[in-house]
C-alpha positions as CSV (number, residue, x, y, z in Angstrom):
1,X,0.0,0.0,0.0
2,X,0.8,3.4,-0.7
3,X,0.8,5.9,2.1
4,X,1.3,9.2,2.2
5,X,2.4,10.6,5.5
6,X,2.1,14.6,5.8
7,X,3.2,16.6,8.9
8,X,1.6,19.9,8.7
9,X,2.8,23.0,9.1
10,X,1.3,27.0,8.7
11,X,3.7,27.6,6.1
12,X,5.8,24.4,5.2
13,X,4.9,20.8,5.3
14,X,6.9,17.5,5.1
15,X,5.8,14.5,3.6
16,X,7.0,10.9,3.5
17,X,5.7,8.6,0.5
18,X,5.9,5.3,2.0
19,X,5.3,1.7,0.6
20,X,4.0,-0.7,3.2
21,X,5.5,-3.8,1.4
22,X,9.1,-2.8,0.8
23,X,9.6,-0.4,3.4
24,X,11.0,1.8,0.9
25,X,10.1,5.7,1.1
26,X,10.6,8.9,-0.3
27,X,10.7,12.6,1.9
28,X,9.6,15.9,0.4
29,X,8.4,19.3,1.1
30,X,6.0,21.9,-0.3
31,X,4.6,25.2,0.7
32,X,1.3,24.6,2.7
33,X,-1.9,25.4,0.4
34,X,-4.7,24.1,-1.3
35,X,-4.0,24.2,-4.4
36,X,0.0,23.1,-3.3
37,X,-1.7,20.1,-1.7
38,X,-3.8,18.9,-3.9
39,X,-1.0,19.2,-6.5
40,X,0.8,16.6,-4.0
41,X,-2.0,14.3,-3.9
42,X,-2.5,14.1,-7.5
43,X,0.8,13.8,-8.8
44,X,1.6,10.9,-5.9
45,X,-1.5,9.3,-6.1
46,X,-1.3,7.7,-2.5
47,X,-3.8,5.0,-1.6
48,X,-4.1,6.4,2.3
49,X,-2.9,9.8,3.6
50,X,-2.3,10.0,7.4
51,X,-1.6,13.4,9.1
52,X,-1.9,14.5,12.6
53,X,-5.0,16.0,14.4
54,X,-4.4,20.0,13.9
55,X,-6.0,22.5,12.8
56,X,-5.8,22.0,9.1
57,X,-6.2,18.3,9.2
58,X,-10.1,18.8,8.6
59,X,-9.2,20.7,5.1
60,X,-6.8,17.7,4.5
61,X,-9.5,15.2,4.9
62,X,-12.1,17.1,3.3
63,X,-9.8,17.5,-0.2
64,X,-8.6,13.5,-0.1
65,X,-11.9,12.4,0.5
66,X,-13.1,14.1,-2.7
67,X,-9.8,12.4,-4.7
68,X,-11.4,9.3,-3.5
69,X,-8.4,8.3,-1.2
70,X,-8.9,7.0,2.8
71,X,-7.6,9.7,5.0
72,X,-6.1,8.6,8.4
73,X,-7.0,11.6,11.0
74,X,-4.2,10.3,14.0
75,X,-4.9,11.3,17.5
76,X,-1.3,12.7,19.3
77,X,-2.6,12.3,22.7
78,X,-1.1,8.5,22.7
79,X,2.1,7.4,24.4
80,X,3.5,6.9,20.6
81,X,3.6,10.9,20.5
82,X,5.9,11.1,23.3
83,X,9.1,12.8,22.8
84,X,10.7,12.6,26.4
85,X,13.7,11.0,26.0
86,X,14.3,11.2,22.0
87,X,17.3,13.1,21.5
88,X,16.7,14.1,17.6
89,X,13.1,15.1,16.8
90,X,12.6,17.0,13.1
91,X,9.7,17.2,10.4
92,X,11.1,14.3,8.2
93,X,11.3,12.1,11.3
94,X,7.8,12.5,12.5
95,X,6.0,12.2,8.9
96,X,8.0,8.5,8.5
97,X,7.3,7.9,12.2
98,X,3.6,8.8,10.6
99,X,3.9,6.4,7.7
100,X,5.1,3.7,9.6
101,X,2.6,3.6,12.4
102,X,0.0,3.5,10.2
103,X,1.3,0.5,8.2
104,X,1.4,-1.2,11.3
105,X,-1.9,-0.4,12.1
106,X,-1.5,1.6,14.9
107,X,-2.7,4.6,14.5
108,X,-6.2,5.8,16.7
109,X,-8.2,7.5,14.1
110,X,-10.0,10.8,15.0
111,X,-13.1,11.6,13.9
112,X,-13.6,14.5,11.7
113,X,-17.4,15.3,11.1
114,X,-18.8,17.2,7.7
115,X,-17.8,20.8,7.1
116,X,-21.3,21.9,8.4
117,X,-21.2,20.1,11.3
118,X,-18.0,21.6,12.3
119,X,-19.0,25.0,11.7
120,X,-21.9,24.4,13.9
121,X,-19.7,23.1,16.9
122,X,-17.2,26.3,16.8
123,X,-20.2,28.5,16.7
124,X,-21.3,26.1,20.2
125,X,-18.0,26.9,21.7
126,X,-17.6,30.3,20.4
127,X,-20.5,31.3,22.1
128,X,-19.2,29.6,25.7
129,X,-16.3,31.0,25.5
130,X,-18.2,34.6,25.1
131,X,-20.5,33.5,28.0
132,X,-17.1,32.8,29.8
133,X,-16.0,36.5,29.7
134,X,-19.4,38.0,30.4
135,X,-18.5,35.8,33.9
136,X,-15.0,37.0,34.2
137,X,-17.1,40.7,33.2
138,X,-19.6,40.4,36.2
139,X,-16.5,39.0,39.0
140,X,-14.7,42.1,38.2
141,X,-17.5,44.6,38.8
142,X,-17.8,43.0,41.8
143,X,-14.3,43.3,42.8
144,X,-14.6,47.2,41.6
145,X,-17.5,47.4,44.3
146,X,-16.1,45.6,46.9
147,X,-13.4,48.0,48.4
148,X,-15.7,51.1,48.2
149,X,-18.3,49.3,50.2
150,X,-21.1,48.9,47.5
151,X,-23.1,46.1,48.3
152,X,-25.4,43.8,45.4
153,X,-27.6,41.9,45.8
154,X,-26.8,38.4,46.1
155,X,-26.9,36.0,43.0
156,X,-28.7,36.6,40.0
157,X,-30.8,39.9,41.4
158,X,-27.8,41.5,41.2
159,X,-27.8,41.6,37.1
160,X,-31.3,42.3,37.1
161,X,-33.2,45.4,35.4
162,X,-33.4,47.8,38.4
163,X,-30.0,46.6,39.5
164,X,-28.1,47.5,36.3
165,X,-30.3,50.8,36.9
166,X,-28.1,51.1,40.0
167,X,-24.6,50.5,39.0
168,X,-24.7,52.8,35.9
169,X,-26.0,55.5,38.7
170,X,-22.5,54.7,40.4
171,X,-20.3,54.8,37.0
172,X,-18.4,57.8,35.7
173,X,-16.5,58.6,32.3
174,X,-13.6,57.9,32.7
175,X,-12.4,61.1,31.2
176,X,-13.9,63.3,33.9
177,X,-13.4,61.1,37.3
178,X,-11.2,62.2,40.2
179,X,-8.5,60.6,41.0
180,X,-9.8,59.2,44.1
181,X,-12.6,58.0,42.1
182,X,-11.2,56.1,39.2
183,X,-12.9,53.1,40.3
184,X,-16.2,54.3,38.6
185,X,-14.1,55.2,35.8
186,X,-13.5,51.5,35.1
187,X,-16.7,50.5,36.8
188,X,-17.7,52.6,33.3
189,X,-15.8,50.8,30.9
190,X,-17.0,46.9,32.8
191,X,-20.2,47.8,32.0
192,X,-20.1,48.9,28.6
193,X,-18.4,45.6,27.7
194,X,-21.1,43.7,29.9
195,X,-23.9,45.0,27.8
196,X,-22.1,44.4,24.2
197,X,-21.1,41.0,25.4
198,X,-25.0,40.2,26.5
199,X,-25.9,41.7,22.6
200,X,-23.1,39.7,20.8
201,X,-24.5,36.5,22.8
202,X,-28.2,37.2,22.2
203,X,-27.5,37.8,18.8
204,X,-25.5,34.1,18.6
205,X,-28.5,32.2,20.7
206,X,-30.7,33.7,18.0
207,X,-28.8,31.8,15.4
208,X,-28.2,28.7,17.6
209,X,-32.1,28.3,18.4
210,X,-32.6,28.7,14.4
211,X,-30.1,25.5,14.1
212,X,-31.1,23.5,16.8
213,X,-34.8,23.5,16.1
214,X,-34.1,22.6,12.4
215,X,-31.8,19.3,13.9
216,X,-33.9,16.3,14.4
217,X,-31.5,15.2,16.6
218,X,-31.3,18.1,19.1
219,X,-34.8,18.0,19.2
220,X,-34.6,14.7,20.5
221,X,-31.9,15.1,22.8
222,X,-33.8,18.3,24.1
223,X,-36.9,15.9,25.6
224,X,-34.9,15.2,28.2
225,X,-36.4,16.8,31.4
226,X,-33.8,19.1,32.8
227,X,-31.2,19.4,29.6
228,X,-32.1,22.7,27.3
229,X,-31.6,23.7,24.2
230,X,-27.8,24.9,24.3
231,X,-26.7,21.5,26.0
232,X,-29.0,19.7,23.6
233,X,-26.8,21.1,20.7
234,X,-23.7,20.5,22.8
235,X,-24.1,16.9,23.1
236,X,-25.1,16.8,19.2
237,X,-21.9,18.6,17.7
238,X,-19.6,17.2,20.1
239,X,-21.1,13.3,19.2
240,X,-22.0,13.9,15.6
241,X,-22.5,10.3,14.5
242,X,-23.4,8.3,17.7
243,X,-23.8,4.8,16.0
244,X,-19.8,5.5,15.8
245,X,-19.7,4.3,19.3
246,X,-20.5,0.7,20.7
247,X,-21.1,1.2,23.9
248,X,-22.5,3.9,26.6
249,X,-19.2,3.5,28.2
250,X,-17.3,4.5,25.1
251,X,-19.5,7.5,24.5
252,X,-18.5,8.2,28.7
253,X,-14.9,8.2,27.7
254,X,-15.1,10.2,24.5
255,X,-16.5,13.3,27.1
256,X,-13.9,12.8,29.2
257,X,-16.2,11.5,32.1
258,X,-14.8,8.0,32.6
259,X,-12.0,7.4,35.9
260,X,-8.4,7.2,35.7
261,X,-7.1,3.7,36.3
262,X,-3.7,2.2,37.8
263,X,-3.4,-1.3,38.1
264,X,-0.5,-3.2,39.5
265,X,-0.5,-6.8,40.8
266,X,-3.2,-6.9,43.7
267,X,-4.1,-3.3,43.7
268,X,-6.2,-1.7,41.5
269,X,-7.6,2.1,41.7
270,X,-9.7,4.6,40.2
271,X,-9.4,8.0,40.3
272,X,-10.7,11.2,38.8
273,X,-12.2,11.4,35.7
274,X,-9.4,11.8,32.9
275,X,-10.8,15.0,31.2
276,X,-9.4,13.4,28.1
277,X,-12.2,14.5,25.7
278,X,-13.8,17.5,25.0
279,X,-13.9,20.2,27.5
280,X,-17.1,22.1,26.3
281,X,-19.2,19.1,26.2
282,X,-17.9,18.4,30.1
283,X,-19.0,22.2,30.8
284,X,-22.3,21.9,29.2
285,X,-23.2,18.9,31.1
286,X,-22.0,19.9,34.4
287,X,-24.7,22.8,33.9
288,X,-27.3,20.3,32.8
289,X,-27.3,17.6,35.6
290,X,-27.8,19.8,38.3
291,X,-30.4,21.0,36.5
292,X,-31.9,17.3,35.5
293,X,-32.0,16.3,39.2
294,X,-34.6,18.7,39.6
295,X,-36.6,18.2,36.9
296,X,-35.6,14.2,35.6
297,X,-37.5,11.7,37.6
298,X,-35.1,8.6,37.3
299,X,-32.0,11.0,37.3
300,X,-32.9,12.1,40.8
301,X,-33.7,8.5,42.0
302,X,-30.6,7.7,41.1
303,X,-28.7,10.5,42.7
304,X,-30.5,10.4,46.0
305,X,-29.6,7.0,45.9
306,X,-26.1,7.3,45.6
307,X,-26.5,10.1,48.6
308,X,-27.2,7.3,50.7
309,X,-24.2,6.1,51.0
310,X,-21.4,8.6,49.8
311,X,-22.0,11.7,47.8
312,X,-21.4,11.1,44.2
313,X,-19.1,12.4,41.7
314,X,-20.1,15.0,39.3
315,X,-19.4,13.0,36.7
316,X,-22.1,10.1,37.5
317,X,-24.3,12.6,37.0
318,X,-22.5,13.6,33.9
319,X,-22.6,10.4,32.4
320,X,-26.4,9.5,32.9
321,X,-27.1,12.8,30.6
322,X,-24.0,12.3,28.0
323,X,-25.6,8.5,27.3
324,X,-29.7,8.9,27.4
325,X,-28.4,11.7,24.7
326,X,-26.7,9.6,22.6
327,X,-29.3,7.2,22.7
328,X,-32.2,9.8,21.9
329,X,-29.9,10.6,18.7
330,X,-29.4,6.8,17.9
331,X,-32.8,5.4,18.4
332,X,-34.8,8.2,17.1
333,X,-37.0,8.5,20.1
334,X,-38.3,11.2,22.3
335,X,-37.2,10.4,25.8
336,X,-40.0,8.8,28.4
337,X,-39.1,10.0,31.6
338,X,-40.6,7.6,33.7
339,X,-38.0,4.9,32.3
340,X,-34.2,4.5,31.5
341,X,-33.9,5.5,27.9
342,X,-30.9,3.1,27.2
343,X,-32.2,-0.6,28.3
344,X,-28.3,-2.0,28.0
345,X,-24.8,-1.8,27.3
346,X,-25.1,-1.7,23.5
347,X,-26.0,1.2,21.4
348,X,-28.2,0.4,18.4
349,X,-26.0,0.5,14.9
């Protein structure tokens, strides 16, 4: 087989044209482009291309899917990516490295979803990162307030209507404050960039509502008492294809959600969750299962239950949501709350 091994850069990229039954290859370079790369592709004519996960592998994979050729997306997060105690590490040696793992076989492919799809989940994240600095906003208008002995009202009544009211009472220009009162000077300048970060994520949930109500699939995910419509689309862009997964536990361990485990001779322990997969999807549904133990039945069974004994870890909770979704997506369902929504270990193909 002919494999193509490409380690991508912004402005150069090495690759390594590698034949899986001699062992023989040949390294190159080119300027980094579409049009450069498919040039490469065409004149090669590999039957596999392999490049690491990166921010231009999804172009990659788009363009040698539409030459026809298999694409290899590798995941780097494996002890093979490990340079520790390699004295010599360069382009050439990590694009044969590249070639040769996957001859063997050994390369963990990484999913890339359509180009629509992925649009969709940076528009997800975009906005949480957005609804991350209105947070950050809101704690330093707090710490403005603090040493001059303004006091808010606790929790969300201290963003309300006639609160805002209040705080643009205590703000200033900044142009025209004393300078024993620069504090409302900035107190100014927070709450400008409060209100245009509120508009900016308005704006986004307008265009996030129109996507996730046209999805059949968030719709679904959505009947679950207690998960809403921003988590809904979480769990559907983060999964994409959930009949890609065999198992709720694999699903579990794509979020991140699944223990750490070391094992040696008689002892064996599990630890904290390995935050190995994606970190929006493990925000979103932090969010979400406080809120499904209020409102989902056999969710809050289960918790109290757990109570009983010990209190649980965040990510039990995490995982009850993360799987019924997945399964609302996979068996084309709206949810029933007064049962479990996955019956048992396998997921439907």
């Amino acid at each position: 087989m002919r494999i193509l091994a490409i380690d991508l850069g912004q402005d150069k990229s090495v690759f390594c044209d590698f034949d899986s039954q001699t062992g023989e290859y040949e390294l190159g370079a080119f300027t980094m482009g579409a049009k450069q790369l498919r040039g490469v592709l065409t004149r090669r004519r590999p039957e596999r291309v392999v490049v690491e996960i990166c921010p231009l592998a999804a172009s990659v994979h788009d363009l040698a899917l539409e030459l026809g050729i298999d694409v290899e997306v590798a995941d780097t997060t494996q002890d093979a990516w490990k340079w520790k105690n390699v004295k010599r590490k360069t382009d050439r040696d990590d694009a044969l490295k590249l070639a040769r793992l996957s001859a063997l076989g050994q390369i963990n492919r990484v999913h890339i979803p359509p180009p629509a799809m992925r649009q969709w989940r940076r528009l997800v994240e975009h906005r949480q990162t957005l609804v991350g600095e209105r947070t950050r906003c809101k704690n330093r208008i707090l710490a403005l307030l603090r040493p001059e002995e303004q006091r808010l009202p606790a929790g969300k009544k201290a963003w309300t209507e006639v609160a805002r009211v209040e705080l643009w009472s205590l703000a200033r220009p900044l142009d025209v404050c004393a300078p024993i009162e620069l504090w409302r000077g900035m107190l100014d300048i927070e709450l400008q960039r409060l209100d245009h970060l509120e508009e900016l994520i308005r704006t986004m949930d307008a265009k996030l509502d129109k996507l996730a109500q046209g999805d059949t699939r968030t719709v679904l995910v959505k009947s679950i008492p207690g998960v809403g419509w921003r988590t809904a689309e979480a769990i559907v862009t983060a999964l994409d294809d959930p009949c890609r997964f065999t198992s709720r536990r694999q699903v579990s361990a794509y979020a991140g959600l699944t223990p750490r485990r070391y094992q040696s001779g008689k002892m064996d322990r599990q630890g904290r969750i390995s935050k190995q997969g994606r970190r929006s999807l493990r925000q979103a549904l932090n969010q979400a299962a406080w809120s499904a133990i209020r409102h989902n039945a056999p969710l809050r069974a289960f918790y109290l239950r757990l109570t009983e004994r010990t209190s649980p870890p965040p990510r039990i909770r995490r995982h009850r949501i993360v799987e019924w979704g997945t399964s609302a997506c996979d068996a084309n369902h709206v949810q029933d709350p007064d049962r479990r929504l996955i019956p048992s270990r396998r997921l439907t193909a």
